[in-house]
C-alpha positions as CSV (number, residue, x, y, z in Angstrom):
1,X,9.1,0.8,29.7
2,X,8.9,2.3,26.0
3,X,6.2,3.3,25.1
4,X,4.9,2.8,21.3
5,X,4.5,5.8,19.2
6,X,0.8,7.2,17.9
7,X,2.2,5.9,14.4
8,X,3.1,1.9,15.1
9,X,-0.1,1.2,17.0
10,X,-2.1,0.4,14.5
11,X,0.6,-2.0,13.0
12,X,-0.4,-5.6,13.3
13,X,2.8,-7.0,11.9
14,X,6.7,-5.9,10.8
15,X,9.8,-6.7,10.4
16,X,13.1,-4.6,10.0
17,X,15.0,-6.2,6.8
18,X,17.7,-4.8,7.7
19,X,19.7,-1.4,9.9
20,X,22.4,0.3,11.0
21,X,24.8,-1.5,12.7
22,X,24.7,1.1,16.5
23,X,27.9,-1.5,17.2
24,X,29.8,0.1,14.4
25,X,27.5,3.7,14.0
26,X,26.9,4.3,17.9
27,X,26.0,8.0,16.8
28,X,24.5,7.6,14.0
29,X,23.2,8.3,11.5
30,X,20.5,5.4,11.8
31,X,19.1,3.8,8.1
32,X,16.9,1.0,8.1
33,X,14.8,-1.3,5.6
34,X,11.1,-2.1,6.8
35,X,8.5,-4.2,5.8
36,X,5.0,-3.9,7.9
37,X,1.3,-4.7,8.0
38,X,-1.2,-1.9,9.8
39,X,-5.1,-2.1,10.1
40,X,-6.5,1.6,8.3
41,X,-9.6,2.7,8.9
42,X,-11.4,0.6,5.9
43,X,-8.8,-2.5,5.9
44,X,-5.3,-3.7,6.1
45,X,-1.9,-2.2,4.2
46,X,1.4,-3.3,3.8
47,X,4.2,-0.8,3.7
48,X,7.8,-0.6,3.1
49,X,10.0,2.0,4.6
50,X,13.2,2.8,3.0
51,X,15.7,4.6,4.8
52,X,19.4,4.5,3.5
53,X,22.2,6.2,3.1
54,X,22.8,8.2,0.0
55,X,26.2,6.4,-0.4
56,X,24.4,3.1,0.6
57,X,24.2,0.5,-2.6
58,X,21.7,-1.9,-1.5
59,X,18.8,-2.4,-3.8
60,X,18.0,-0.8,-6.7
61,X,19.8,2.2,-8.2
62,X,18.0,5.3,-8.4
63,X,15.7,4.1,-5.6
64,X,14.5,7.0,-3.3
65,X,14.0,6.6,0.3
66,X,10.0,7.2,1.1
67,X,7.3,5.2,2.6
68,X,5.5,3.1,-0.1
69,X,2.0,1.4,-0.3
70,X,2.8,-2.0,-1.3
71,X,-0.9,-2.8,-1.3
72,X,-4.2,-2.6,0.5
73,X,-6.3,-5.0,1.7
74,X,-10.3,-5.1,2.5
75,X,-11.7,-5.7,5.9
76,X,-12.5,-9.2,5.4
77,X,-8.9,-9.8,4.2
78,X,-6.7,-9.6,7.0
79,X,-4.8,-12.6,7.3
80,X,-4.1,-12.3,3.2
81,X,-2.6,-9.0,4.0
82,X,-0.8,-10.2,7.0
83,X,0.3,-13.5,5.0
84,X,1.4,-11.1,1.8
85,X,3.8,-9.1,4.1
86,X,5.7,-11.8,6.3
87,X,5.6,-13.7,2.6
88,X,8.2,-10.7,1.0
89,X,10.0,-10.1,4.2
90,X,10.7,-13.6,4.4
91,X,11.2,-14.1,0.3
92,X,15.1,-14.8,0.8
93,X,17.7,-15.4,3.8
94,X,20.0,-12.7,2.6
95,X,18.9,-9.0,3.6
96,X,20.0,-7.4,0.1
97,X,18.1,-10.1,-1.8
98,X,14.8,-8.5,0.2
99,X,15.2,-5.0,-0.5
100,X,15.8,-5.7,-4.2
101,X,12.7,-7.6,-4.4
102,X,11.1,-4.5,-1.9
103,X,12.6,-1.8,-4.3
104,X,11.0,-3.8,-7.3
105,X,7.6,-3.8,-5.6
106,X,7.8,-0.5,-4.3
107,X,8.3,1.1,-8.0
108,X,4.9,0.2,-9.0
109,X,3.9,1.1,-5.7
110,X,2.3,4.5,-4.2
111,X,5.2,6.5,-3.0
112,X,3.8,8.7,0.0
């Protein structure tokens, strides 16, 4: 059984977007799109991950990969924060129609 790293415990909610196809990269390198909601210590975030390529052309150009605060949440406000992330994630069937709308949230967003 897998066990679930110190990092993911705390997440309540996520969804990959979109990754690297192991099928055609079996040894990698592995990139990945991620959209998720954790509990912190005084409320609930939502986060993006971006991890492309550098020759990758999905979402915005000029985009850097990083982790980026797409918004916090008070204690009393989980299921808004839970609702606000599965809403995004879910904004449009077509993967690269998500991470443009991610890469436009994430650039007024906290890059950490």
């Amino acid at each position: 059984m897998n066990s679930i790293p110190e990092s993911k415990k705390s997440h309540l909610w996520r969804k990959i977007i979109w990754h690297t196809d192991p099928e055609v990269h079996p040894l990698g390198p592995y990139h990945s799109i991620e959209i998720y909601c954790c509990e912190e210590a005084n409320g609930y975030s939502i986060w993006y991950v971006r991890r492309l390529g550098k020759d990758d052309h999905r979402g915005i150009p000029g985009m850097e990969n990083a982790d980026y605060l797409l918004g916090f949440y008070g204690k009393n406000n989980r299921d808004a924060a839970l609702e606000r992330a599965v809403l995004i994630a879910n904004s449009d069937p077509e993967p690269d129609k998500v991470i443009q709308t991610l890469d436009k949230l994430a650039a007024a967003a906290q890059k950490v």
